[in-house]
N, C-alpha and C positions, 0 to 999 in steps of 0.2 A: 713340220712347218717349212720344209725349202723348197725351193721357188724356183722355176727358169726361167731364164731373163733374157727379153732380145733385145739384141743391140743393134739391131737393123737401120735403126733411123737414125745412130750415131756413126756406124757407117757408110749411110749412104754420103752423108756431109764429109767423111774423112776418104772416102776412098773415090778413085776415077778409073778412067781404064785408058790406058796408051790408045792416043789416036792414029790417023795411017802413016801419020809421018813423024810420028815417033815425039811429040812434043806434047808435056804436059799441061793442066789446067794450069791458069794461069796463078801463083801463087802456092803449088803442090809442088810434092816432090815425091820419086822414088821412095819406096820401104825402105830398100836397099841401100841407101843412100843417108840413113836416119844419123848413121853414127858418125858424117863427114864433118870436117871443121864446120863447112858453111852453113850447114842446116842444122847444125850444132846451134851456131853462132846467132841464126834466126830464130831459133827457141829463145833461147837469153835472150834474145834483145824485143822480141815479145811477151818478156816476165813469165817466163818458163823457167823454173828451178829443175833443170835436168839431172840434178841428185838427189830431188827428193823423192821418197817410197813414192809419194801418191804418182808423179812422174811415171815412175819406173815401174809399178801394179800398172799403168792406163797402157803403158806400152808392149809388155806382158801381155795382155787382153787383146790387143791389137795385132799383133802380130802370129799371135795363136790364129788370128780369123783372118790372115791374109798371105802374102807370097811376099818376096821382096821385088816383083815385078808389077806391083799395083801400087796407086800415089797414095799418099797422104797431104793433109796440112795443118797450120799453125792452129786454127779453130776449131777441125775436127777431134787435135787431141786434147785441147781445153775443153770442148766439150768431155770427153772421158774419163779425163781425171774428175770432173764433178762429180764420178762414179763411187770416188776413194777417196778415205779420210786421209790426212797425214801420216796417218801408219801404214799406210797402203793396203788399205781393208776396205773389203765394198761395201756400199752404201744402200742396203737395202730401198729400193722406191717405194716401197708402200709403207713403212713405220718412219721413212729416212735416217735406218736408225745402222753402226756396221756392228759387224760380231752375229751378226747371223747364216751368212752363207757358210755350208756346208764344202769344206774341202778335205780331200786328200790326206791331208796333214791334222784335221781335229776329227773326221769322221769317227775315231774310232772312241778320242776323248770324252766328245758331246756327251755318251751314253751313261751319264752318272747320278746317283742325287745326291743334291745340296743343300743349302737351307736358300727357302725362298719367303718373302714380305708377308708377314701373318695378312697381310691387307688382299694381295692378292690371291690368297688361297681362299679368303670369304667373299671375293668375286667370284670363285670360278666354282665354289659350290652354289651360291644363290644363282649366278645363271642358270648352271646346269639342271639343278631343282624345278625352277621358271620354265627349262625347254623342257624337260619329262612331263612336266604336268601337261603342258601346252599343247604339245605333240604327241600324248600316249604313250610316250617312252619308244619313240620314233626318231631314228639321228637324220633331222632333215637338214643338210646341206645348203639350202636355200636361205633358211629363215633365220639361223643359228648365228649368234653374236659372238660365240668361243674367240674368233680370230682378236676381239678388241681385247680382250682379258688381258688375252698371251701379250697382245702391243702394250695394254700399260703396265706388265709387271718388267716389259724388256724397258721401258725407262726408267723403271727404279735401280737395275741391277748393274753391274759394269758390263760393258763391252766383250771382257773375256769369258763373263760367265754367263750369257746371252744364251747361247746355245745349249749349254747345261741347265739352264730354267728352264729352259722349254722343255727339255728331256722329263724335267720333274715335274713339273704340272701336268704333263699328261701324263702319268704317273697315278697322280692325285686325283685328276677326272676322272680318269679312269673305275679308281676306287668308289667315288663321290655317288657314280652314275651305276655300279654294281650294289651298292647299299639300296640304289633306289628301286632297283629290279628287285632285290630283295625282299624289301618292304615290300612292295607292290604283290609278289608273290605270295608273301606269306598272311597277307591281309585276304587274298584269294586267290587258292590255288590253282583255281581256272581262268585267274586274267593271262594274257598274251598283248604283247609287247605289238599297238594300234589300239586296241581298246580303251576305254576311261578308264584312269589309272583310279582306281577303289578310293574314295574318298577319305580324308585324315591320314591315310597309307603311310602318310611320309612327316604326319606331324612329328615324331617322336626321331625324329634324326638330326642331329646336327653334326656342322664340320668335326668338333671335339669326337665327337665317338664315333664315327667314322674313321680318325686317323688313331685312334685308341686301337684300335682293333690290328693295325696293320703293323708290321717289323721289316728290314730293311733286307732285304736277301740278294745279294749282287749288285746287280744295276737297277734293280726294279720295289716294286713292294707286296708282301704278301700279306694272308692273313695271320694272324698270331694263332700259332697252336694250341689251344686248349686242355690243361692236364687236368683230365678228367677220373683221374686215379683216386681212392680211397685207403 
């Protein structure tokens, strides 16, 4: 579920480019120049809290994407900071939701399971259910409603564990949507994944035994081994 994000248009409002005589737009200032009392002093006095994270993440961001020989101004980093909560964590634009970009520092965390809202896990098998049949057991990209699921289980859960829901619900679809090949197979061993999936194929499945079936192996989930001994 990560995302690249352009910040073109909050740059082109924050940044200018030296003209021939060396003088900036009017109310910019040098990058370079960010940290001086004066343009210090013009933050403050335009209700810029220049200690807070959110501040300090928009200025981070900005200065990754620029030189200290390119301007900035008072507007273009309030636009930026609208980017980042008070913790100075960004603000996803499509859920408006933070705790879901992918950095450096949780990449390696995200990849865990949790416990996620028994509420969400019967959304994301009744979708999934609704797109096999719908599509033949086709993952079409186009039509597919998966991304709302994942949006409303990331408003139930905290912020930090955002990205670890996500981990686990694909997890869980994953399983959800292998039960359904399953069934579909074994209903007829000559369907193939575009065809009508075999009628009732999939009456006899629900979420409960679906996750019945699976045990917890690492990061991930598998099937339960079955001791088949006498």
């Amino acid at each position: 579920m990560s995302r690249i994000t352009d910040y073109s248009f909050l740059f082109q409002s924050m940044f200018g480019t030296k003209s021939t005589k060396g003088a900036s737009a009017i109310g910019s200032f040098q990058l370079s120049q960010l940290n001086s009392n004066s343009v210090q002093a013009q933050l403050r006095a335009a209700g810029i809290d220049t200690n807070s994270k959110q501040y300090k993440a928009a200025i981070k961001q900005m200065m990754s994407n620029a030189n200290g020989a390119m301007y900035g101004n008072i507007q273009g980093i309030k636009n930026l900071m609208k980017s980042y909560d008070k913790d100075g964590d960004y603000i996803d634009p499509t859920t408006g939701l933070a705790g879901l970009l992918v950095t450096e520092e949780n990449a390696g965390s995200r990849k865990c399971i949790i416990t996620i809202p028994e509420s969400s896990k019967d959304e994301m098998f009744e979708q999934t259910k609704k797109e096999f049949l719908r599509e033949n057991g086709v993952l079409n990209g186009d039509t597919t409603k998966r991304s709302d699921v994942y949006t409303n289980m990331y408003h139930k859960v905290q912020k930090n564990d955002r990205l670890a829901a996500g981990y686990t619900m694909e997890q869980y679809e994953r399983a959800y949507r292998r039960a359904f090949l399953d069934a579909a197979r074994k209903a007829d061993p000559k369907w193939e994944i575009g065809k009508p999936v075999p009628s009732r194929a999939l009456d006899g499945i629900t979420r409960e035994s679906v996750e019945s079936t699976l045990e917890k192996s690492g990061s991930s989930f598998v099937k339960k081994s079955i001791d088949v001994s006498i």
